[in-house]
Backbone as JSON Lines, residues from 0, in Angstrom:
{"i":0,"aa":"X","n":[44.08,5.69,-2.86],"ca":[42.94,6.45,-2.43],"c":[41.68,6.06,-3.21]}
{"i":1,"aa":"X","n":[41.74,5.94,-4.27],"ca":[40.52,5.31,-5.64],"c":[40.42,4.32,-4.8]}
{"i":2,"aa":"X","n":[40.78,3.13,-4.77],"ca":[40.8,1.86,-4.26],"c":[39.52,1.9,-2.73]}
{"i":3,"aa":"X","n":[39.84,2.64,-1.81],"ca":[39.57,3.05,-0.79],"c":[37.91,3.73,-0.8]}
{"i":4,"aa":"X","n":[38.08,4.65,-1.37],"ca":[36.39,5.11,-2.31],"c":[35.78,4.05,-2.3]}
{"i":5,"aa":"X","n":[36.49,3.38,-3.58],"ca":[35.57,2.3,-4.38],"c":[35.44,1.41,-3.33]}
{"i":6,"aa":"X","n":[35.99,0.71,-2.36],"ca":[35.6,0.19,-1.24],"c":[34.54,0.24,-0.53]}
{"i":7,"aa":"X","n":[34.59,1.62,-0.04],"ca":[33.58,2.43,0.84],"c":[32.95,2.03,-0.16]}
{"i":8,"aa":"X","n":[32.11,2.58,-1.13],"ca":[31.0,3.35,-2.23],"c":[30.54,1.25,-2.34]}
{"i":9,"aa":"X","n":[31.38,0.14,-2.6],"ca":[30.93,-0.7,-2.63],"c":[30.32,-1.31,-1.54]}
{"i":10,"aa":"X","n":[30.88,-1.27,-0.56],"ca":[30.13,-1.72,1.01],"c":[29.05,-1.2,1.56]}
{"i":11,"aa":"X","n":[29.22,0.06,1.2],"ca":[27.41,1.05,1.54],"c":[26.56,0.45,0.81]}
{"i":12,"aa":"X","n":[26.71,0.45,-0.48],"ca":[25.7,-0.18,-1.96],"c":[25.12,-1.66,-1.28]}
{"i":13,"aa":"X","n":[26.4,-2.36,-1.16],"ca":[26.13,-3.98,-0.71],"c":[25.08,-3.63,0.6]}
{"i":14,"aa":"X","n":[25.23,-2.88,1.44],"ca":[25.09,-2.93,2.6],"c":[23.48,-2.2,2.52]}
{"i":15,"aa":"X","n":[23.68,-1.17,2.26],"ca":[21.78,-0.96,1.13],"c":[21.21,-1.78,0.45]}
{"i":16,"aa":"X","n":[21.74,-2.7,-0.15],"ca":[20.66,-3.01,-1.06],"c":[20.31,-4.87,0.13]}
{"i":17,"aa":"X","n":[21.32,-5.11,0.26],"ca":[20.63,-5.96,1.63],"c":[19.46,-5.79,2.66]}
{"i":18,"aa":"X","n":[19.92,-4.63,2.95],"ca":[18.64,-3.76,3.9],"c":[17.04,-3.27,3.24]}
{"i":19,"aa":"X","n":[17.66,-3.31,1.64],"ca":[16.3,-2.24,1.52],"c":[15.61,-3.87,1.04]}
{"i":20,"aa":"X","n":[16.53,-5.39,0.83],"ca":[15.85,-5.84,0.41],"c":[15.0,-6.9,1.39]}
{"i":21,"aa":"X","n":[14.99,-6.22,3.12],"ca":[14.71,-7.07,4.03],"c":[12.95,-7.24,4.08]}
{"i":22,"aa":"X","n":[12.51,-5.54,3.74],"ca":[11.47,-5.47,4.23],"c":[10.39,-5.66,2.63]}
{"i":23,"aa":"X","n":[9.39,-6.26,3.24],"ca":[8.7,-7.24,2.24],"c":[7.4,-7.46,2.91]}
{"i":24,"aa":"X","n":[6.51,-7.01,1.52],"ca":[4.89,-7.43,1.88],"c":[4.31,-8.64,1.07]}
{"i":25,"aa":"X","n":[3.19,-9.72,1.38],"ca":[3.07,-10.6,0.68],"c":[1.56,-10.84,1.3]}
{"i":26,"aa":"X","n":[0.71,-11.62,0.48],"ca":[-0.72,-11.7,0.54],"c":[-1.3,-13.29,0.21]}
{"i":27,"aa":"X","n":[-1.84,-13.83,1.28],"ca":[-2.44,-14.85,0.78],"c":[-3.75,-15.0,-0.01]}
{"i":28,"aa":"X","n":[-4.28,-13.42,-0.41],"ca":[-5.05,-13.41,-1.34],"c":[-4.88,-13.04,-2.35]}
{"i":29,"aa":"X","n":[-3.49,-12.5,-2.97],"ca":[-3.09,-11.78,-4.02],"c":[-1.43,-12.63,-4.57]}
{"i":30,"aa":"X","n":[-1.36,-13.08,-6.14],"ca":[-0.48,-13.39,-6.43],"c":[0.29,-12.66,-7.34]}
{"i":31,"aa":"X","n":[1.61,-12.25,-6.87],"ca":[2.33,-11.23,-7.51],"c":[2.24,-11.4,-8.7]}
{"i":32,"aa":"X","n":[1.54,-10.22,-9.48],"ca":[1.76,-9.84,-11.13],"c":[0.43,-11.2,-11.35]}
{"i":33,"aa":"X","n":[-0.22,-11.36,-10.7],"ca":[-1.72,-12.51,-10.92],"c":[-2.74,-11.78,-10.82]}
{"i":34,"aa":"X","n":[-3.96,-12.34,-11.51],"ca":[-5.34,-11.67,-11.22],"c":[-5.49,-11.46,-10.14]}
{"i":35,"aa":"X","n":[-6.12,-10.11,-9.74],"ca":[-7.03,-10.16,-8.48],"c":[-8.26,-10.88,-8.81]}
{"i":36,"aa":"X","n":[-8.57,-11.25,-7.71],"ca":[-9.64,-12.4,-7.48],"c":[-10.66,-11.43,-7.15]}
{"i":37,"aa":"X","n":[-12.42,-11.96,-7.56],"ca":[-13.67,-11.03,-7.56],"c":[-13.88,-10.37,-6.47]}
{"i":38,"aa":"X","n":[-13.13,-11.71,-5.51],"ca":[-13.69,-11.19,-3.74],"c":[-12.95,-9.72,-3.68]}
{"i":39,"aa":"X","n":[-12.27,-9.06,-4.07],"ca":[-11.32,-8.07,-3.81],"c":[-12.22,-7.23,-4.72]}
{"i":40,"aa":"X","n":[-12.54,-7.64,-6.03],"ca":[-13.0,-5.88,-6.78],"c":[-14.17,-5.46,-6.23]}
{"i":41,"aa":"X","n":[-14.58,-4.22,-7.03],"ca":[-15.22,-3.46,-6.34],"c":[-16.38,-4.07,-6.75]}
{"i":42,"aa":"X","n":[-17.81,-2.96,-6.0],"ca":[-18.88,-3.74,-6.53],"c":[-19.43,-2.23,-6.88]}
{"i":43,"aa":"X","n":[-19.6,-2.28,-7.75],"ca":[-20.27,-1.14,-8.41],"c":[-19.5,-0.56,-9.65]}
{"i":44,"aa":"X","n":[-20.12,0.55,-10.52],"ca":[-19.52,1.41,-11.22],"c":[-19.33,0.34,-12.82]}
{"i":45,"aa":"X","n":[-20.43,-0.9,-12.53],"ca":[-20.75,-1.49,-13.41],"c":[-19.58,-3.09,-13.23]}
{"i":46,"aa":"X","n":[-19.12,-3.06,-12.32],"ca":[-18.51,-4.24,-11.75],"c":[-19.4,-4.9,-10.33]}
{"i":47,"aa":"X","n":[-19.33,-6.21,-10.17],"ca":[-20.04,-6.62,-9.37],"c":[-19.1,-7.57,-8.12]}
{"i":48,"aa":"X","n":[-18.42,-7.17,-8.19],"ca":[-17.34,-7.87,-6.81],"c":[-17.59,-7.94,-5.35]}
{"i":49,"aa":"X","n":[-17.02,-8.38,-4.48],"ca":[-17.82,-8.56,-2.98],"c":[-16.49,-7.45,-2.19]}
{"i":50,"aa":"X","n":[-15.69,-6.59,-2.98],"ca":[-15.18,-5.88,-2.08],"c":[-14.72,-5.56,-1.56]}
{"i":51,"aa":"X","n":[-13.68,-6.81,-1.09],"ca":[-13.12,-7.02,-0.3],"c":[-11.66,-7.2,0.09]}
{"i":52,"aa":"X","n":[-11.16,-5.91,0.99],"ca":[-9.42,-6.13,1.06],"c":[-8.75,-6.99,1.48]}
{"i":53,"aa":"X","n":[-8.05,-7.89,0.53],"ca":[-6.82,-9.0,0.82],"c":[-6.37,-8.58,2.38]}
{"i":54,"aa":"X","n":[-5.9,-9.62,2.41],"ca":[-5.14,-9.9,4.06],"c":[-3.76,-9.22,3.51]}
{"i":55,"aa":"X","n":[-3.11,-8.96,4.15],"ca":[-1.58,-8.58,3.93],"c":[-0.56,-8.39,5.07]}
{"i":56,"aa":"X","n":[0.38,-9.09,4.52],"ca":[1.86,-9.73,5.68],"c":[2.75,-9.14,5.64]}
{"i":57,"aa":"X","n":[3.26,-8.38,6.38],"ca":[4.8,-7.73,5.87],"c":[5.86,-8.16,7.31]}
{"i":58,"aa":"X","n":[7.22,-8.23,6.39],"ca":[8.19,-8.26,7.81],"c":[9.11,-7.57,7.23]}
{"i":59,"aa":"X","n":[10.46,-7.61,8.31],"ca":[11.68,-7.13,7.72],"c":[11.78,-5.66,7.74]}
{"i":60,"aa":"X","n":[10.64,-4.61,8.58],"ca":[10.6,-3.5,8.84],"c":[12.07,-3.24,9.25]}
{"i":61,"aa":"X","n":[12.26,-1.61,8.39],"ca":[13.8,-0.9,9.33],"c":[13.61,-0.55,10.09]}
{"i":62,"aa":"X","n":[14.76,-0.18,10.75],"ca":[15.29,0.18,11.95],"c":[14.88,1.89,12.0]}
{"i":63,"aa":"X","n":[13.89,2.25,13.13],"ca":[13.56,3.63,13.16],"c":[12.21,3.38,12.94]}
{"i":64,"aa":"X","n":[11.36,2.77,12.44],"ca":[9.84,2.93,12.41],"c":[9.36,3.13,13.32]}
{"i":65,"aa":"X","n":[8.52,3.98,13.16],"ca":[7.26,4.1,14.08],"c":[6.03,4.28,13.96]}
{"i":66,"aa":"X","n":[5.15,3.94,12.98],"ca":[4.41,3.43,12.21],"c":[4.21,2.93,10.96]}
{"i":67,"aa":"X","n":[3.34,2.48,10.53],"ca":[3.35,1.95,8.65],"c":[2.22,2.72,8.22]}
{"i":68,"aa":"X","n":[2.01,2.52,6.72],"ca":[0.92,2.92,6.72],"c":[0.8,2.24,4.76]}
{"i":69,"aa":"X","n":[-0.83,2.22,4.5],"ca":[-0.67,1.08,3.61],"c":[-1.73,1.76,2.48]}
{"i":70,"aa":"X","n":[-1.09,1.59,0.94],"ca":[-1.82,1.9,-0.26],"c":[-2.3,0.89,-0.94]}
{"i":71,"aa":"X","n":[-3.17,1.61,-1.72],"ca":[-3.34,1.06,-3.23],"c":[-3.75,1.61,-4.37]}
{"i":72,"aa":"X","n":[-2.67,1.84,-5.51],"ca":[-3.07,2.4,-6.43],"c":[-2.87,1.94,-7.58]}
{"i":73,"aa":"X","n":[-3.89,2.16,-8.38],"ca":[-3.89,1.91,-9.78],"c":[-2.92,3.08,-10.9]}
{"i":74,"aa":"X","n":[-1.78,3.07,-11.33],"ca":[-1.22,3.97,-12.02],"c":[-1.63,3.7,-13.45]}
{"i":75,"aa":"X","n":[-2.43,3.03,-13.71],"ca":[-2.91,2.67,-15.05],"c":[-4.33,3.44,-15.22]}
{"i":76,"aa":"X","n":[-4.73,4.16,-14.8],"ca":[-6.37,4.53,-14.69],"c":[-6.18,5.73,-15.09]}
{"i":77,"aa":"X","n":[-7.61,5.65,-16.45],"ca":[-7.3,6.91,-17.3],"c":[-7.83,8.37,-16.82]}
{"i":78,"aa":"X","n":[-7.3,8.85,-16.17],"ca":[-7.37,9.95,-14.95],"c":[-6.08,10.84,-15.48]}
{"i":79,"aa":"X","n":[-4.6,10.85,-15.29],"ca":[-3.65,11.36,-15.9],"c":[-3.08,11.47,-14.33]}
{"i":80,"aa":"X","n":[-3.67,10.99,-13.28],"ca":[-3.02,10.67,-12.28],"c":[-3.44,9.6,-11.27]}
{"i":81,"aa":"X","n":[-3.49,8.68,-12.0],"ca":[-4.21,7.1,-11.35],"c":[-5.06,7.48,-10.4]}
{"i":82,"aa":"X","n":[-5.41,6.12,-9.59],"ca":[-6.42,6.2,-8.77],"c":[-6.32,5.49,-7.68]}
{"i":83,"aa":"X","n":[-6.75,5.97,-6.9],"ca":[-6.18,5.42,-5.06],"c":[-7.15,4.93,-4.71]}
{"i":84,"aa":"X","n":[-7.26,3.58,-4.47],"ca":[-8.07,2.48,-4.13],"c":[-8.3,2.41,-2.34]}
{"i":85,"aa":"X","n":[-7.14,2.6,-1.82],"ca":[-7.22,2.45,-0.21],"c":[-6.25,3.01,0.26]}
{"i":86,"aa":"X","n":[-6.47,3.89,1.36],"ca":[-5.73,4.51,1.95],"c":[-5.81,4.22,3.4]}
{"i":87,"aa":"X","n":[-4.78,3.61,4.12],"ca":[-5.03,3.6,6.17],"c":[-3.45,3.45,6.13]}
{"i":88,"aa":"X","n":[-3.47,4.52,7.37],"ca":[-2.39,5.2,7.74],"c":[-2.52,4.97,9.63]}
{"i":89,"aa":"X","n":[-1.55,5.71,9.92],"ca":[-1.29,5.58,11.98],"c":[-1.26,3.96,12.01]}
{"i":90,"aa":"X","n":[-1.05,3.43,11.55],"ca":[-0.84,1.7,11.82],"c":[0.28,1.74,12.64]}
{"i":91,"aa":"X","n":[0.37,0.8,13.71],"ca":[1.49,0.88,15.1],"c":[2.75,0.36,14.87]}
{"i":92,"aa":"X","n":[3.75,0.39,15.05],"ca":[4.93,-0.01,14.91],"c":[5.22,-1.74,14.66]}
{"i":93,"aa":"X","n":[4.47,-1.52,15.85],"ca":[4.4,-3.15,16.18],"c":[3.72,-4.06,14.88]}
{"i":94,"aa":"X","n":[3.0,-3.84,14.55],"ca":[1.82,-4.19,12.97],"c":[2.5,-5.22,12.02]}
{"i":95,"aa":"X","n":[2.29,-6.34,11.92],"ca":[2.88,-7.2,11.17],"c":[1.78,-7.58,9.49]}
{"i":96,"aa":"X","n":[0.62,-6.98,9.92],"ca":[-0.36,-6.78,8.49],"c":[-1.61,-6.36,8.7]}
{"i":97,"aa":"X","n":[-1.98,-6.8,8.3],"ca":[-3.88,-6.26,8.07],"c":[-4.28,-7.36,7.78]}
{"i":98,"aa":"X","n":[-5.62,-7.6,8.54],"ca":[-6.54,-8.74,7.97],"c":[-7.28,-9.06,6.9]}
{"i":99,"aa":"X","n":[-7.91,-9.6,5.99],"ca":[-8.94,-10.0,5.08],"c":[-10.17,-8.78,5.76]}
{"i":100,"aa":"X","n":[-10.83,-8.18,4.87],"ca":[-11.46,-7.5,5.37],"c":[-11.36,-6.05,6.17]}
{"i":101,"aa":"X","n":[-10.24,-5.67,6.24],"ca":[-9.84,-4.81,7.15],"c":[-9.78,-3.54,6.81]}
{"i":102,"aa":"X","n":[-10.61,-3.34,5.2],"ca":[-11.07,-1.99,4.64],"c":[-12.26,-1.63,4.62]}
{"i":103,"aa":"X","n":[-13.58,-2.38,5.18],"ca":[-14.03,-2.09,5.84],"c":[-14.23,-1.49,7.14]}
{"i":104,"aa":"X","n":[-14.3,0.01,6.97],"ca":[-14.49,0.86,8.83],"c":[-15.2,-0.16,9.79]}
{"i":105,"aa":"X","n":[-16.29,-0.81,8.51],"ca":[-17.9,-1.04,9.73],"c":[-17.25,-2.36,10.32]}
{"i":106,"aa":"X","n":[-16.18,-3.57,9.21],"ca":[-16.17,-4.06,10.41],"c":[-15.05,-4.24,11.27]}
{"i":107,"aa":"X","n":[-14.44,-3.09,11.52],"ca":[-13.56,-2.91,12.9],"c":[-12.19,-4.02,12.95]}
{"i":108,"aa":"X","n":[-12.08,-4.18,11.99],"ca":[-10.34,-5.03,11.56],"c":[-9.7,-4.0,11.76]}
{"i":109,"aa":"X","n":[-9.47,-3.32,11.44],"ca":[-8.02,-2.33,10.9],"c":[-7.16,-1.89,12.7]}
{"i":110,"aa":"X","n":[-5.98,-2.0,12.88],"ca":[-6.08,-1.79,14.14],"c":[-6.16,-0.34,14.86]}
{"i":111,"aa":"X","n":[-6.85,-0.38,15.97],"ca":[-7.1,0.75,16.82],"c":[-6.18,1.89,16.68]}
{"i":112,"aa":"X","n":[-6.88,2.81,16.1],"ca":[-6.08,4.05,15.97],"c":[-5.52,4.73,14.8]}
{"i":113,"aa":"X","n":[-5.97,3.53,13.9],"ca":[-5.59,3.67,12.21],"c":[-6.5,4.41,11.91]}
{"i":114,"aa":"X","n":[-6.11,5.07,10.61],"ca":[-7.59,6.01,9.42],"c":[-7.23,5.8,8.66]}
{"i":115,"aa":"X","n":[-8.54,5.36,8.07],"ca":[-9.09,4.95,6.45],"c":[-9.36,6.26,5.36]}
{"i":116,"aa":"X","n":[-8.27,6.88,4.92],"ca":[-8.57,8.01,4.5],"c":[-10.05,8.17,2.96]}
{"i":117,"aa":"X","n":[-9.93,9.05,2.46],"ca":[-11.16,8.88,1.03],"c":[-10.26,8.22,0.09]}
{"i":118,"aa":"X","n":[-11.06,7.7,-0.73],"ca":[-10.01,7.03,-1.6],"c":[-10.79,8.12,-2.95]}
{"i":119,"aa":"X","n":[-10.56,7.38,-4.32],"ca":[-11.01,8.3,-5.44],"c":[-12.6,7.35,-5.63]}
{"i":120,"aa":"X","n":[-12.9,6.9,-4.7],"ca":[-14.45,6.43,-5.14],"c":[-15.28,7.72,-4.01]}
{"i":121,"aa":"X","n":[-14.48,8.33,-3.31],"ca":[-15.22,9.36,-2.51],"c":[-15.44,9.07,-1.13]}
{"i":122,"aa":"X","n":[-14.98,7.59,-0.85],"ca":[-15.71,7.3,0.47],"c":[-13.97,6.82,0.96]}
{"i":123,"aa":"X","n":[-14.37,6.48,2.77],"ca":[-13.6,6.04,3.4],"c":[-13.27,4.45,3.16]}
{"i":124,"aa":"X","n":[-12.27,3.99,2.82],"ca":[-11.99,2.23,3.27],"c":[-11.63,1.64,1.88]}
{"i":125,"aa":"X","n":[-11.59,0.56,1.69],"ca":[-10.61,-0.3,0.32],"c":[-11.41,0.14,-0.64]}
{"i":126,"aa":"X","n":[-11.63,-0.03,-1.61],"ca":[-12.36,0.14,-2.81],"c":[-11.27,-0.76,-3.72]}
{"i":127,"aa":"X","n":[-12.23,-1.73,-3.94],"ca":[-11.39,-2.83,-4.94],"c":[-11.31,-1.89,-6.51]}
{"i":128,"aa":"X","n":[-10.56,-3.11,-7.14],"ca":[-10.61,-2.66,-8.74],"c":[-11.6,-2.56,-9.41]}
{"i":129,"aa":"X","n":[-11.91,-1.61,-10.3],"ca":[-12.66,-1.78,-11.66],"c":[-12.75,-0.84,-12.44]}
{"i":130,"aa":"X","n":[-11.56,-0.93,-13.83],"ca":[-11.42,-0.13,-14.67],"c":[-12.17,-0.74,-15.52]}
{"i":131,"aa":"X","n":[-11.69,0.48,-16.49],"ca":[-12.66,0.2,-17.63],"c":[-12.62,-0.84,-18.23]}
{"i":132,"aa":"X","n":[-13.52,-1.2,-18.99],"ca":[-13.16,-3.1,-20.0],"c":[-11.81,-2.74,-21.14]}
{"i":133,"aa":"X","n":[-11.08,-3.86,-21.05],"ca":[-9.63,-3.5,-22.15],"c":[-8.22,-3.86,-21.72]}
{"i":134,"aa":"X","n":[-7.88,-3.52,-21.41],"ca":[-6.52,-3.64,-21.0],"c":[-6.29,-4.03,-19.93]}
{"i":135,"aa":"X","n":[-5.5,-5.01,-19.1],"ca":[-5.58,-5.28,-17.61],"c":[-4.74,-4.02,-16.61]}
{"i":136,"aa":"X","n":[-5.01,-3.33,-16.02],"ca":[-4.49,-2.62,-14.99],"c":[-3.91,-3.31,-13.83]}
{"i":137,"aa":"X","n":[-2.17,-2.34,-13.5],"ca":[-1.73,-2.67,-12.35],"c":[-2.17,-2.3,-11.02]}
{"i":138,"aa":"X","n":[-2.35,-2.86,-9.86],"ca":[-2.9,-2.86,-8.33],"c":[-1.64,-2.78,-7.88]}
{"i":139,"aa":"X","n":[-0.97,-1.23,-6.98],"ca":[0.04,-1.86,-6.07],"c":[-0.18,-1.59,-4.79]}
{"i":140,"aa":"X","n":[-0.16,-2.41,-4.03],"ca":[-0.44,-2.5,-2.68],"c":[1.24,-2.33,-2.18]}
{"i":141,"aa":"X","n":[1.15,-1.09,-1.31],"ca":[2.11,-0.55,-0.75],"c":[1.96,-0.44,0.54]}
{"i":142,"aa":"X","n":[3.12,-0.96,1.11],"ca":[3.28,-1.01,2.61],"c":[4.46,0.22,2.84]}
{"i":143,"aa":"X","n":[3.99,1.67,3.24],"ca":[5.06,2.67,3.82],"c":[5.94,2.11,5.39]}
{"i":144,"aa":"X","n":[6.89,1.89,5.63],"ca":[7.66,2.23,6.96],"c":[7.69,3.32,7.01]}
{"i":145,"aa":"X","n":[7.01,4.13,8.23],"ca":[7.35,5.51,8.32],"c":[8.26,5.9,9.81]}
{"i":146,"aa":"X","n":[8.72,7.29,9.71],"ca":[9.51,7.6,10.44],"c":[8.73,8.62,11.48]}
{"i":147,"aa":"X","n":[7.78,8.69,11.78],"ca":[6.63,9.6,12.66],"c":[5.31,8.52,13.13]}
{"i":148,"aa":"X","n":[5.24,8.34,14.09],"ca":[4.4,8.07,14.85],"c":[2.9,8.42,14.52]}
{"i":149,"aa":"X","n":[2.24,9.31,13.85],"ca":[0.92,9.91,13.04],"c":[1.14,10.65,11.94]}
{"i":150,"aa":"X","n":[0.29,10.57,10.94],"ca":[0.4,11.44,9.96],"c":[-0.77,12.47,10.42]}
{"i":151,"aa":"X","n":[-0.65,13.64,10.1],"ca":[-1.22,14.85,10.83],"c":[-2.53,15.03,9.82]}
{"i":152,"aa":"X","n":[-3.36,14.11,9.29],"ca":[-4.5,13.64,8.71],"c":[-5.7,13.18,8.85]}
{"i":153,"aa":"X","n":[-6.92,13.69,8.69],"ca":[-8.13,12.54,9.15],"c":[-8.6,11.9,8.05]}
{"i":154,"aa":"X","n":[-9.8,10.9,8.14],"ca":[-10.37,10.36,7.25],"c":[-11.1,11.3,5.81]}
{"i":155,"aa":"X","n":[-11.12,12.36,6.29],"ca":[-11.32,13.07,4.73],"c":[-10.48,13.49,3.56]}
{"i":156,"aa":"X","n":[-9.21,13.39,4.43],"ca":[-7.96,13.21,3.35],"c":[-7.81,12.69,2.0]}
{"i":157,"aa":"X","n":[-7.64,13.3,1.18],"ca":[-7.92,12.48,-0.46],"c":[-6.44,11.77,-0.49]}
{"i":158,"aa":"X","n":[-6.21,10.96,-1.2],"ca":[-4.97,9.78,-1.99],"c":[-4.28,10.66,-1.72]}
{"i":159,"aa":"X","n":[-4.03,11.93,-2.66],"ca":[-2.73,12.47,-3.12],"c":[-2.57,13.13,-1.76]}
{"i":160,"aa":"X","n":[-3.03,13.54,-0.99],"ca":[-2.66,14.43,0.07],"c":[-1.95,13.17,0.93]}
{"i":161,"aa":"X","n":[-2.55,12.25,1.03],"ca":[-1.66,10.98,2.08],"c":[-0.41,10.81,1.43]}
{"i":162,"aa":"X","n":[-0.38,10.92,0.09],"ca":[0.73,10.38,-0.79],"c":[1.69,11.27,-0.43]}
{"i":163,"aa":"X","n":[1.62,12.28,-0.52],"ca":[2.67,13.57,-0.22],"c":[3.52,13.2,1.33]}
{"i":164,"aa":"X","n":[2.21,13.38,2.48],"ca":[3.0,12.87,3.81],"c":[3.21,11.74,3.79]}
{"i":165,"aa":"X","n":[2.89,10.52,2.99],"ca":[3.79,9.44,3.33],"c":[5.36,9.8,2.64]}
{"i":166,"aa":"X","n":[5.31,10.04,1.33],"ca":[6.43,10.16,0.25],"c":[7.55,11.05,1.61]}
{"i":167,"aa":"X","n":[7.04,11.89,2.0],"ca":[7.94,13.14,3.36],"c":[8.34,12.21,4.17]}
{"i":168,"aa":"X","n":[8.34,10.8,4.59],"ca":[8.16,10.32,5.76],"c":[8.54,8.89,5.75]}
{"i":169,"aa":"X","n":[9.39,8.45,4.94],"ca":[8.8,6.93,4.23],"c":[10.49,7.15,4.79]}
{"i":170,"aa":"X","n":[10.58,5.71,5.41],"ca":[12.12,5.28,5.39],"c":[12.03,4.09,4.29]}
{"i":171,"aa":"X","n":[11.24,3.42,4.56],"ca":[11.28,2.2,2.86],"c":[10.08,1.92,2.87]}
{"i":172,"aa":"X","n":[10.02,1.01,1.62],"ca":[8.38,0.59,1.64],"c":[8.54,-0.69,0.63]}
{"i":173,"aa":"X","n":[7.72,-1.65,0.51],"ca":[7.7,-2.58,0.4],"c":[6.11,-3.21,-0.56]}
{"i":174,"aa":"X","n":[6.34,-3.24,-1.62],"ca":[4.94,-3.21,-2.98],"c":[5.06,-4.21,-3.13]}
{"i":175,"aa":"X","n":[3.63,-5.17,-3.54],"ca":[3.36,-6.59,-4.12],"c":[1.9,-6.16,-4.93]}
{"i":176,"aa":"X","n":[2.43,-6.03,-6.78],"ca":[1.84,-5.69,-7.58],"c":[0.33,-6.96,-8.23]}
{"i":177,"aa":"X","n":[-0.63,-6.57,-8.58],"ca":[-1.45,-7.57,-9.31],"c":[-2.35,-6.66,-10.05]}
{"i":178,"aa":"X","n":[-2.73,-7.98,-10.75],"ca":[-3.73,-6.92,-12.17],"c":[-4.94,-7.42,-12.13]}
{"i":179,"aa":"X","n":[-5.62,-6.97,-13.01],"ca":[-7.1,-7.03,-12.84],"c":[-7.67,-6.12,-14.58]}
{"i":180,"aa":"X","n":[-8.65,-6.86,-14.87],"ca":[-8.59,-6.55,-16.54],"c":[-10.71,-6.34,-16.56]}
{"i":181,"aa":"X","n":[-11.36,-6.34,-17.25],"ca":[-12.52,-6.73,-17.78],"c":[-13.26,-6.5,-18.65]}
């Protein structure tokens, strides 16, 4: 009967950790655990960057999605509860990434039907990096698989409130970390 357990309990494990290790995000502007590059930080708040959100690729979505929806947060930011760089959510099932640029509202990348919630700079859309000078801070760009079709949210939504209904809702998710220092 032990034997039999341990069977089962090993074939689920094998059989999870295969699955959870299908789905995967990756960036041709961002190199895992590498600088973010200027084009990405922010421009302001005493940083001068152009802004701008990396492209991002994901495949290997599970079985049951029905939308994604995509972060970024700094857990290094001296706040005592990091800081949420970009928030867009309702992304379609179908969604294989986001374009270069596509945290910008104004220019109309993000696909139809998505929201750019507030991030902690106050406004809607990406808000690159820029902590304080010192230590390099982690960026994780998180790709949610979710199990609901909309999150019941608009664009005035702060980080942590998206964080909650994604965290409720997430069948897996899929992070590609980078840092950024100055």
């Amino acid at each position: 009967m032990k034997r039999i357990v341990f069977f089962t309990m090993t074939c689920l494990l094998a059989v999870q950790g295969v699955y959870a290790a299908d789905f995967k995000v990756k960036s041709p502007d961002l190199k895992p655990n590498g600088k973010i590059a200027e084009e990405q930080v922010f421009n302001g708040f005493g940083c001068q960057g152009k802004n701008i959100s990396p492209a991002l690729e994901w495949s290997g979505a599970p079985q049951g999605t029905k939308s994604f929806a995509v972060t970024v947060y700094d857990p290094d930011a001296p706040t005592g509860s990091g800081w949420w760089h970009w928030v867009i959510f309702n992304l379609p099932a179908d969604a294989k990434g986001l374009a270069k640029n596509a945290g910008d509202p104004q220019a109309n990348l993000a696909p139809q039907g998505s929201v750019q919630s507030r991030t902690d700079y106050g406004k809607t859309g990406y808000g690159g990096p820029c902590p304080p000078p010192g230590k390099p801070h982690r960026y994780q760009f998180t790709v949610f698989a979710l199990k609901i079709d909309k999150l019941p949210l608009d664009e005035h939504a702060p980080g942590a409130m998206a964080g909650f209904y994604l965290n409720q809702n997430v069948i897996q998710k899929a992070t590609v970390t980078a840092k950024y220092s100055r």
